[in-house]
C-alpha positions as CSV (number, residue, x, y, z in Angstrom):
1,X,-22.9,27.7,31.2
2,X,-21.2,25.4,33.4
3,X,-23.3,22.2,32.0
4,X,-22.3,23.3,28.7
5,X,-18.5,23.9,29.7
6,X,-18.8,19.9,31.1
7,X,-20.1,18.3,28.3
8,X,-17.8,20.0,26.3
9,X,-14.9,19.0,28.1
10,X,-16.2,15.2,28.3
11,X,-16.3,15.0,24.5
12,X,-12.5,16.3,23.9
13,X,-9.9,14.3,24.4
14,X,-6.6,13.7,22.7
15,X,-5.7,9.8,21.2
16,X,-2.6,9.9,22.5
17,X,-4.0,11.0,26.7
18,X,-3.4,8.2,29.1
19,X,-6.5,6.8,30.2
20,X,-6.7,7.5,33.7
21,X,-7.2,11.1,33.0
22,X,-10.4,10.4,31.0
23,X,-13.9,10.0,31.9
24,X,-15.7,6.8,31.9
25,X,-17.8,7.6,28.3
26,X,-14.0,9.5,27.0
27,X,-12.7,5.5,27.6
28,X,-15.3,4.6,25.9
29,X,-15.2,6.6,22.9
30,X,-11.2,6.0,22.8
31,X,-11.9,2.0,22.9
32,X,-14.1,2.1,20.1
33,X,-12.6,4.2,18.5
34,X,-9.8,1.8,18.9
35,X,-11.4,-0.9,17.7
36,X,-12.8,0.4,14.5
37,X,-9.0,1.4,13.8
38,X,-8.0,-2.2,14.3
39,X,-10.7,-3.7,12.4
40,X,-9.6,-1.3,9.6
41,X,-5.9,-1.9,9.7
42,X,-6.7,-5.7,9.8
43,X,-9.0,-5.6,6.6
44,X,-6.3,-3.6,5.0
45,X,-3.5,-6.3,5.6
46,X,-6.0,-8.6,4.7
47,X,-6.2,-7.3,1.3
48,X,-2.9,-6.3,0.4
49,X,-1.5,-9.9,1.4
50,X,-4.2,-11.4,-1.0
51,X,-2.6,-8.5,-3.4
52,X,0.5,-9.8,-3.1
53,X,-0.1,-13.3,-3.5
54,X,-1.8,-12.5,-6.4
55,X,0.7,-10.8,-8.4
56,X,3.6,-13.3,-6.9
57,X,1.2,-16.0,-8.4
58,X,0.9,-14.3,-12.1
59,X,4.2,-11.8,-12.6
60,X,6.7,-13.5,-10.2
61,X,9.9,-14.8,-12.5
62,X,11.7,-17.6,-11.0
63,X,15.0,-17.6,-10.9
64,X,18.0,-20.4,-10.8
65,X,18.3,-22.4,-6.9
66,X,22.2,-21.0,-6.8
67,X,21.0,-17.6,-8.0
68,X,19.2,-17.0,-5.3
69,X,20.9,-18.5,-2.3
70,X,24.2,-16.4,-3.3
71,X,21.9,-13.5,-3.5
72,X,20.5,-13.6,-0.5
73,X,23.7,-14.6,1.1
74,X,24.6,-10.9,-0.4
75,X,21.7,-9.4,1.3
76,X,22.7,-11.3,4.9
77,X,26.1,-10.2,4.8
78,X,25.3,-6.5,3.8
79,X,25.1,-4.0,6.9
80,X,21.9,-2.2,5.4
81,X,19.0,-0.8,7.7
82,X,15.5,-1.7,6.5
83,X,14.7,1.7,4.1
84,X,18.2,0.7,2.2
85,X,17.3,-3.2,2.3
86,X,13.5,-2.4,0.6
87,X,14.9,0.2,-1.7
88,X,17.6,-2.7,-2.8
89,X,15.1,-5.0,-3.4
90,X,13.2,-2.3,-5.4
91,X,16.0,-1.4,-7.1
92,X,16.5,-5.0,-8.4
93,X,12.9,-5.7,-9.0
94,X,12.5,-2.6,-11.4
95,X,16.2,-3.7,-13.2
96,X,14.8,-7.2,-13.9
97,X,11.2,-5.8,-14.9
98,X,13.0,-4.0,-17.4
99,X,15.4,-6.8,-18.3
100,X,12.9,-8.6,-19.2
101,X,10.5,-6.0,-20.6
102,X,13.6,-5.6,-23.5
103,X,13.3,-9.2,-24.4
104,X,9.6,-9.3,-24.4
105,X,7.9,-10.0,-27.7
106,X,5.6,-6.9,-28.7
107,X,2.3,-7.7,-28.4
């Protein structure tokens, strides 16, 4: 019972517990476990970068030099935190999509 009891108590362990309460295979386990998590984040980021270039490469719009320094002279001067700066940015990216959506020929 009690060899049962250990190994149980080897294999738990929380993500967050600080490593010097863990057993030597529990570091283990963590690090790899780790690892595969970084590996995975990094392929992720990977991708969604090449996503991103990709659709700035074939739906971007440019817009006029002036345009876009008094914009984001706008954007510097404003006093927004990061969720209202993004959902700005969204905000004007779905207005010009359909800006130019309306003046797109039917196809």
């Amino acid at each position: 019972m009690k060899r049962r009891k250990k190994s149980l108590l080897e294999e738990e362990w929380h993500a967050k517990t600080r490593n010097d309460f863990l057993t030597e295979s529990q570091k283990q386990n963590k690090m790899k476990n780790l690892s595969n998590d970084l590996r995975n984040a990094t392929k992720k980021i990977d991708y969604l970068q090449k996503k991103v270039c990709k659709l700035m490469n074939e739906e971007s719009v440019v817009i006029d030099e002036g345009v876009g320094e008094s914009l984001t002279e706008i954007l510097r001067e404003s006093k927004l935190t990061p969720v209202q700066f993004n959902n700005s940015l969204t905000t004007m990216q779905i207005f010009t999509f359909k800006k130019f959506q309306r003046y797109a020929p039917a196809s």
